[in-house]
N, C-alpha and C positions, 0 to 999 in steps of 0.2 A: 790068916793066909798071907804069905809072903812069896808070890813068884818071884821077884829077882833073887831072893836068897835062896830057893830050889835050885834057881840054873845056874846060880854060884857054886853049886854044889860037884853039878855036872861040871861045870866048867876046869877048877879043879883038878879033875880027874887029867888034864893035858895040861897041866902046867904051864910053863911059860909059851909053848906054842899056843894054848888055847889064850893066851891073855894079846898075843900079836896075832891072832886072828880076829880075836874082838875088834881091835884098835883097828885093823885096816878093813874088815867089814860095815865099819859104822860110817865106813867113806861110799859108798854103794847101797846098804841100808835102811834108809831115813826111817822105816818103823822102831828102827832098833835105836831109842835117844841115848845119847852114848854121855851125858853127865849120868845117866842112871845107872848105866851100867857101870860108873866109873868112880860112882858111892856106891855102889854093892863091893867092886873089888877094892875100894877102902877098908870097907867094914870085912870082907879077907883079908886082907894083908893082917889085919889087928887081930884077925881071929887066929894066922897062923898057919894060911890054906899057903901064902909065899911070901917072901917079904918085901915090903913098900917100895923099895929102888927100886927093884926087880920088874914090879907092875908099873914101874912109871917108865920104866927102860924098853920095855916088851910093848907097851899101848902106845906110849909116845910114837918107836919106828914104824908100827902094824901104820900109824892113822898119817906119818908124815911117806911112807910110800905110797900109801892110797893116794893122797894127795898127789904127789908128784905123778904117778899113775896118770890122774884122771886131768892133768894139768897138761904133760906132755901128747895125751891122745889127741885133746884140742889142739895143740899147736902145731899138730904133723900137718894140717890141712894146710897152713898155710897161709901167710898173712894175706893175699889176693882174697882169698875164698874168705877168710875169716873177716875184713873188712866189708865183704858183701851179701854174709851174713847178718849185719851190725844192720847195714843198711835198710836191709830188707826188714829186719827186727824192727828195728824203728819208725819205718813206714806204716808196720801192722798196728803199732802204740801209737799212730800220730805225729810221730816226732819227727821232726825235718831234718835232711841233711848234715842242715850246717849245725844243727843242735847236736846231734849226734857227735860231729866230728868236735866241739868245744867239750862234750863229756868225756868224750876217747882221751882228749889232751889234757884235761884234770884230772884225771886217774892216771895219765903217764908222769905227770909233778908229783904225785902222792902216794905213787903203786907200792911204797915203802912199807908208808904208816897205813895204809888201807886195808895190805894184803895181813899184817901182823893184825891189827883192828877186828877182820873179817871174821877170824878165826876165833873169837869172843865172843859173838853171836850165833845164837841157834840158830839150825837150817840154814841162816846166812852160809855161816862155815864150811857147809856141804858142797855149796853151789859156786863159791868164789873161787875155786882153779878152773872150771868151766869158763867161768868169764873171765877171767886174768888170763886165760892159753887164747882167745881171739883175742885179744888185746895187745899192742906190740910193748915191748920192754922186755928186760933183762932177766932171762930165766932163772938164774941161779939168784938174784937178789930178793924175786918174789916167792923161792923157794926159800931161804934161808929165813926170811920177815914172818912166814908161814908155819914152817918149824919153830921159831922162837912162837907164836902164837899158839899154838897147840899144845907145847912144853906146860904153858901158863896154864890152859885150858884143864890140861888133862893135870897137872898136881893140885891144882886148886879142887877140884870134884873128889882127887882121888885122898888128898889130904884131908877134907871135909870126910869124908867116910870114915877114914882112920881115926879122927879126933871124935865124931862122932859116937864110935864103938864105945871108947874109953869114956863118953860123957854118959852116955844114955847106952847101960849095957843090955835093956830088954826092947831097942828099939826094934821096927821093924823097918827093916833095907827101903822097900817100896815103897812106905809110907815120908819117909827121906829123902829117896827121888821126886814124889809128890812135892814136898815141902821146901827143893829146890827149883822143882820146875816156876813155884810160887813167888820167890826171891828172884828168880832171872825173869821174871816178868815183870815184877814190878821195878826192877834193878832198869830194865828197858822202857818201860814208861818212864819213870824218870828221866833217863837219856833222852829222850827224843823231846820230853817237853820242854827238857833246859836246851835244846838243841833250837827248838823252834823258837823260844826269847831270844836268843844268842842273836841266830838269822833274822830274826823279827826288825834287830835292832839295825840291822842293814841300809843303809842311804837305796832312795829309789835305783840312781844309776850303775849300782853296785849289777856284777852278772852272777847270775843265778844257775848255780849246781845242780 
């Protein structure tokens, strides 16, 4: 049994609209993991259902308009409202004030490599133009670092499906997105524990992110 290769099938059937509707669905979503769908339409492209530009041209726009979408809704509110949002957020977590407004300011030094960063992460990726549109900084720079992050996102998945067809031609699609979900797991454990030596390795008076 192989669902994502059934609704590959369907999918298909609408060609490249159906491939930019994936891409900017998987921004609204979250049931739908969009590396899996994104080694399914690898292992199309190799099959012949369209070709690989094509699906990296059509998923890439579908997920960097959602993005901006869902990046600019936040921001209509306004940076008044969206600061006192923050505020309120951070009262419900515990977190005081002035904590808050030293986080607000390390993410406006870093909104660069953060925003591109974010977009490499599961679920993260979903939820960081939510929180980048409360956030004050440069629209177009943390859409552009976003875009370039999702570019990476989506040919990496969608490349691995392609290579994968031609390696393993009786695989099963599903079983692939399994076996990626496996490697970005552990690809993430590993980040965070070199991340926490790294920090670990901190002087006391150093301030804390």
């Amino acid at each position: 049994m192989d669902p994502l290769a059934n609704l590959m099938a369907c999918l298909a059937l609408y060609g490249t609209v159906g491939l930019f509707a994936v891409g900017l669905a998987e921004r609204f979503v979250p049931v739908m993991p969009s590396y899996g769908m994104l080694l399914a339409i690898g292992v199309s492209s190799a099959e012949g259902a369209w070709g690989l530009p094509v699906a990296f041209a059509a998923t890439t726009l579908g997920s960097v308009l959602g993005c901006a979408a869902c990046f600019y809704a936040v921001r209509s509110l306004g940076e008044a409202r969206s600061r006192r949002f923050l505020e309120h957020a951070g009262r419900f977590v515990g977190m005081p004030g002035e904590r808050v407004e030293r986080r607000i300011a390390a993410y406006v030094r870093n909104r660069t490599a953060l925003a591109f960063s974010f977009q490499l992460l599961p679920t993260v990726r979903l939820f960081a133009p939510t929180l980048a549109g409360l956030l004050p900084g440069q629209s177009l720079r943390f859409l552009a670092a976003s875009s370039a992050g999702i570019a990476v996102w989506n040919g990496l998945f969608l490349g691995a499906g392609y290579l994968a067809f031609h390696s393993v031609r009786d695989a099963n699609t599903t079983l692939l997105a399994l076996s990626a979900l496996g490697c970005l797991l552990a690809a993430q454990a590993t980040m965070f524990l070199n991340a926490r030596r790294t920090f670990g390795r901190r002087k006391p008076s150093s301030p804390s992110w």
